[in-house]
C-alpha positions as CSV (number, residue, x, y, z in Angstrom):
1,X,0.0,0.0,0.0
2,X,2.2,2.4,0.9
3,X,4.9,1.9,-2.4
4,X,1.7,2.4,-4.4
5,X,1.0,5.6,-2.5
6,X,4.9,6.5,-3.4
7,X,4.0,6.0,-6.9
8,X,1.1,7.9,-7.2
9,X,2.6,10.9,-4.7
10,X,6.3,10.6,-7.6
11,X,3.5,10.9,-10.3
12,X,1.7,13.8,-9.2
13,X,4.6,15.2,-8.3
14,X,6.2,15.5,-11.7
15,X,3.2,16.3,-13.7
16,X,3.5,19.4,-11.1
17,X,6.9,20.1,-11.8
18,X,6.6,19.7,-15.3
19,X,7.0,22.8,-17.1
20,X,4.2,25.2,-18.2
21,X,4.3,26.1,-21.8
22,X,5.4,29.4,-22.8
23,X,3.1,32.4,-22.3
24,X,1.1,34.3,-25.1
25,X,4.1,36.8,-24.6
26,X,6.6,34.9,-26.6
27,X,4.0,34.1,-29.5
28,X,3.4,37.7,-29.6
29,X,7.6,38.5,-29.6
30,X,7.7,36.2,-32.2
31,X,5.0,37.5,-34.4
32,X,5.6,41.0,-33.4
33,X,9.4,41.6,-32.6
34,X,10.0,44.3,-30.0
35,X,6.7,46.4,-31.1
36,X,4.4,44.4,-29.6
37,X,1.1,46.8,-30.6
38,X,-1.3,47.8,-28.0
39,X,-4.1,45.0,-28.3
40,X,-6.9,43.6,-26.6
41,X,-6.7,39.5,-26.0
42,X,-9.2,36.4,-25.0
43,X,-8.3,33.0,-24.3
44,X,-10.4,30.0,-24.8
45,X,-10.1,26.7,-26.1
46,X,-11.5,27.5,-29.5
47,X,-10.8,23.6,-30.5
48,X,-11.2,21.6,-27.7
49,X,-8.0,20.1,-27.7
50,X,-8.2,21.1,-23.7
51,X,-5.4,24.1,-24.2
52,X,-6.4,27.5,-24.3
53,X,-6.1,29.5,-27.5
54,X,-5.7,33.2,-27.7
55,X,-7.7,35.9,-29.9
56,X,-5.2,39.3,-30.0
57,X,-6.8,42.0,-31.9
58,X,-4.5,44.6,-32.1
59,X,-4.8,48.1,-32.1
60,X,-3.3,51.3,-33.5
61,X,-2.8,53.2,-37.2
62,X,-0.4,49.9,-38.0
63,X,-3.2,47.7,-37.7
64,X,-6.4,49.3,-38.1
65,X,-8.2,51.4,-40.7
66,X,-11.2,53.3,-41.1
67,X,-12.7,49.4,-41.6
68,X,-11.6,47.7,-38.4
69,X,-8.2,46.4,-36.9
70,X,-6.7,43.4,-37.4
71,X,-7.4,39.7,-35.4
72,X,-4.8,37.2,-34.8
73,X,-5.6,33.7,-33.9
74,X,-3.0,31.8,-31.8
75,X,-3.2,27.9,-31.6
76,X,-2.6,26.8,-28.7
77,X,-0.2,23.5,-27.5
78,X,2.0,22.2,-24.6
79,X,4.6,23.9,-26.4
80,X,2.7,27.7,-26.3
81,X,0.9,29.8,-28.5
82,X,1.8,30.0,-33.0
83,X,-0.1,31.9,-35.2
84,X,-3.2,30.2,-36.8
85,X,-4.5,33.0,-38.4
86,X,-5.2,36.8,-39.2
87,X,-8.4,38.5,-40.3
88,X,-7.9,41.9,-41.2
89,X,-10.8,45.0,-40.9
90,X,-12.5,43.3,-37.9
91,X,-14.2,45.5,-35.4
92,X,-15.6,44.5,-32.7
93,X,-17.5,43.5,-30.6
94,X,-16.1,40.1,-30.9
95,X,-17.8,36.6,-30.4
96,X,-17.6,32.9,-30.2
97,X,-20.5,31.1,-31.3
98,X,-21.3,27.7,-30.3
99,X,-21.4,26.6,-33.6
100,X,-18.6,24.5,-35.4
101,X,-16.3,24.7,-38.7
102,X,-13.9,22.2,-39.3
103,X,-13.5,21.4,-35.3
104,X,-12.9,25.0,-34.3
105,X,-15.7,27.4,-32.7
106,X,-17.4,30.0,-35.1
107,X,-15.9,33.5,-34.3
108,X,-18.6,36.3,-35.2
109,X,-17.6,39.8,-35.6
110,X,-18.6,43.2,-36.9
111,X,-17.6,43.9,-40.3
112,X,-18.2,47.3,-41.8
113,X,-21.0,48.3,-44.0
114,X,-22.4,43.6,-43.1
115,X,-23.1,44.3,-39.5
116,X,-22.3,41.1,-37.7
117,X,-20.8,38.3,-40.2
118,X,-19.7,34.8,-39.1
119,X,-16.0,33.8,-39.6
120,X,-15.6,29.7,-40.3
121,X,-12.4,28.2,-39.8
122,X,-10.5,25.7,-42.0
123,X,-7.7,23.5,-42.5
124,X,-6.1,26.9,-43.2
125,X,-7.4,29.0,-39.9
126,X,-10.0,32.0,-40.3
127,X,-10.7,33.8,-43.1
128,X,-8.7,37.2,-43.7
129,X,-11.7,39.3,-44.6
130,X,-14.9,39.3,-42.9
131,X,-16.7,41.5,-45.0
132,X,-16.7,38.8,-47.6
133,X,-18.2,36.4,-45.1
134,X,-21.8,35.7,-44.6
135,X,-23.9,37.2,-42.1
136,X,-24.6,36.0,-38.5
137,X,-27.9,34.0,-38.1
138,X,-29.9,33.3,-35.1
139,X,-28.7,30.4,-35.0
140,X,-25.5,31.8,-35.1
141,X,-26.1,34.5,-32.7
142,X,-28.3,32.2,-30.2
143,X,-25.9,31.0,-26.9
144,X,-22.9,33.4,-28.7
145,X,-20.6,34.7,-25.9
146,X,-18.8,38.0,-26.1
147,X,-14.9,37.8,-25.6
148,X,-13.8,41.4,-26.9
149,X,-15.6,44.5,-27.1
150,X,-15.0,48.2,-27.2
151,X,-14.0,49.1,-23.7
């Protein structure tokens, strides 16, 4: 009894030791070099792979327009956060539907001159412009949950 305890004490013991993956920080040094822009972020598990992946929609006259600001999508992994996708002229407010496209959760977001327009992943991530994407329906819209909106 008590070498199984050991065993199961050693266990739990390295799984908390083990290290944590890198932050969103050193995804966004990577993508961003030392300018990291001013930005709003999210995390959720967008996949349900059980890790947390981040929505950064940055801010500033680098990445927004008279149309909206750009969105990055960050995959995330044991090993941190890479860059899934970006979606140029988004505004917000930002949501996550509870509908699914190819295993990832339906973002919907405000695109100029659409109103609110649902954004589908792929094999290849989000698409880079919403306003070519379809509106939002009920459906859509029904159990939606805000993540990002103008503060």
């Amino acid at each position: 009894m008590k070498a199984a305890l050991f065993v199961i004490v050693a266990a739990l013991s390295a799984c908390a030791s083990a290290e944590s993956p890198p932050p969103l920080e050193s995804a966004l040094a990577d993508q961003f070099g030392e300018d990291v822009p001013a930005h709003q972020r999210a995390v959720i598990d967008l996949n349900a792979d059980g890790f947390d992946d981040a929505l950064v929609y940055a801010l500033g006259s680098d990445w927004c327009g008279s149309a909206g600001c750009t969105l990055f999508v960050f995959k995330g992994s044991p090993e941190g956060f890479s860059l899934l996708s970006r979606s140029t002229v988004v505004q917000l407010p930002l949501s996550v539907s509870t509908q699914h496209s190819a295993g990832w959760r339906d973002l919907i977001v405000h695109a100029k001159g659409q109103g609110n327009v649902v954004l589908k992943a792929t094999a290849e991530g989000y698409p880079l412009n919403p306003s070519l994407q379809p509106a939002a329906s009920a459906d859509d819209l029904q159990g939606s949950e805000i993540l990002l909106d103008y503060n």
